[in-house]
C-alpha positions in Angstrom: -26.2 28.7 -0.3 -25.3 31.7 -2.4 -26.7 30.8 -6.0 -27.0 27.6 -7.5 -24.8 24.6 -6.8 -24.3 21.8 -9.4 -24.1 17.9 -7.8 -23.6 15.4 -9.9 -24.0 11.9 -8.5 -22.9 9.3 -10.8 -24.0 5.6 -10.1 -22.4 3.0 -11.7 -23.7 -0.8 -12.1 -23.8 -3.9 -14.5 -26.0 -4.1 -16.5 -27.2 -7.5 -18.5 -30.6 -6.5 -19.2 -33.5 -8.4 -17.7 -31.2 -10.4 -14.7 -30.8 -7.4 -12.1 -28.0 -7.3 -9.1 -29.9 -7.0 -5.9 -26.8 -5.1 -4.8 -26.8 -2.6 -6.8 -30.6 -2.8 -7.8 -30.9 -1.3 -3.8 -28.5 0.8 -4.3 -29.8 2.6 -6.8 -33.2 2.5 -4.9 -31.5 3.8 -1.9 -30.0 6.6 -3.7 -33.3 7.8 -5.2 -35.2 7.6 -1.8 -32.5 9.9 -0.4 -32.4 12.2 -3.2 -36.2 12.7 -3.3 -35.8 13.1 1.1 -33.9 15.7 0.7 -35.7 17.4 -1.6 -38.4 17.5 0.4 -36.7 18.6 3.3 -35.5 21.6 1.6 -31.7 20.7 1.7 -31.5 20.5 -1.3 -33.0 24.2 -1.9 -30.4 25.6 -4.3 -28.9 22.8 -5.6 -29.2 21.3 -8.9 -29.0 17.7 -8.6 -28.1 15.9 -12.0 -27.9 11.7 -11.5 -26.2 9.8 -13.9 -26.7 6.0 -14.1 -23.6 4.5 -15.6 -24.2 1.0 -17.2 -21.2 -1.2 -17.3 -20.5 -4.4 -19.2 -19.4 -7.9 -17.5 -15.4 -6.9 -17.7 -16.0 -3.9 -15.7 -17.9 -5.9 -12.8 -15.1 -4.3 -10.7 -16.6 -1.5 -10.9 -20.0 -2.1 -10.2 -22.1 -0.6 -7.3 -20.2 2.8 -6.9 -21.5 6.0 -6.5 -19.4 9.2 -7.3 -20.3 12.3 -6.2 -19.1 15.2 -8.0 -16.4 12.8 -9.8 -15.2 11.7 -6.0 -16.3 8.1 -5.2 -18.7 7.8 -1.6 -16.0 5.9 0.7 -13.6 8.6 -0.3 -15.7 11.6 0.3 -16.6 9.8 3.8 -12.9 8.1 4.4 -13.6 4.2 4.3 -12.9 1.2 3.0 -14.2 -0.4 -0.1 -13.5 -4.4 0.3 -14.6 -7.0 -2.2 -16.9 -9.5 -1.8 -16.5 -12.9 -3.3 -18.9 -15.0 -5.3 -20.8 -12.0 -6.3 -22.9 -11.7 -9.5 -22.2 -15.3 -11.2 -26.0 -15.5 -12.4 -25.0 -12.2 -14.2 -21.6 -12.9 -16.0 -21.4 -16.9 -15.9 -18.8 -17.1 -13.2 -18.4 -15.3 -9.6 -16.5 -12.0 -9.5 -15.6 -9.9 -7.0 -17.8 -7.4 -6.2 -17.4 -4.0 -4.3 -18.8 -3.6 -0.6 -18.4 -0.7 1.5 -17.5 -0.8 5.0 -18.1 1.6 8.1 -16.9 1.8 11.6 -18.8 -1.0 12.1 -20.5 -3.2 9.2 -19.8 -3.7 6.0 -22.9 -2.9 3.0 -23.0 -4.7 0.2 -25.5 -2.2 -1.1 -25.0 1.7 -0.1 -27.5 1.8 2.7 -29.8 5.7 2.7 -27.6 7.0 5.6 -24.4 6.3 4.1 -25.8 8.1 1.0 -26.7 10.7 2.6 -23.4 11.8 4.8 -21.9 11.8 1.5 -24.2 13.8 -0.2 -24.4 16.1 3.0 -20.8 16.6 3.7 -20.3 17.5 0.0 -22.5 20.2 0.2 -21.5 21.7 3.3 -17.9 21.9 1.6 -19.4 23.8 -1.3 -20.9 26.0 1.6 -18.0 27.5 2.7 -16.3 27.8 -1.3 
């Protein structure tokens, strides 16, 4: 890459202090473990990475779990489906909600697995690439 490119990955989740989603606890992992991957694979030579972690309240549990890349949510950038899961998160806002899930070709995450993550983050960059 010619210069420096700017990615911004946003991850948004609910947050309700000490009670964590596992969902999106692992997503957040997952994103982090593909970050720092990359990093050390050198694809990410040239870019500046800046990760924002979005907390949301209870009424925006519809929101929970997404990651946007560069403003562009993941199922966009990779052209799925986001589905919602029922009975999600009622430990965290006193009644179930719906929460997101992301589905492939085949399966359907309820967190963002690494390899998702990563397509997203690779296909963004390859379309900076030719900018």
């Amino acid at each position: 890459m010619n210069g420096t490119t700017r990615l911004i990955i946003e991850w948004r989740h609910l947050d309700q202090g000490e009670i964590l989603c596992g969902r999106c606890t692992d997503t957040g992992t997952n994103l982090l473990n593909v970050i720092v991957q990359m990093g050390r694979e050198g694809l990410l030579d040239g870019v500046e990475v800046e990760v924002k972690n979005t907390l949301l309240p209870p009424e925006k549990v519809h929101e929970s779990n997404i990651v946007l890349i560069d403003g562009i949510p993941l199922e966009k950038i990779l052209n799925r489906d986001v589905t919602f899961a029922e009975q999600c998160c009622p430990d965290l806002i006193g009644k179930p909600a719906p929460c997101r899930v992301v589905t492939t070709e085949r399966d359907v995450f309820e967190a963002v697995p690494e390899g998702v993550l990563r397509r997203a983050i690779m296909k963004v960059l390859e379309q900076e690439k030719r900018r």
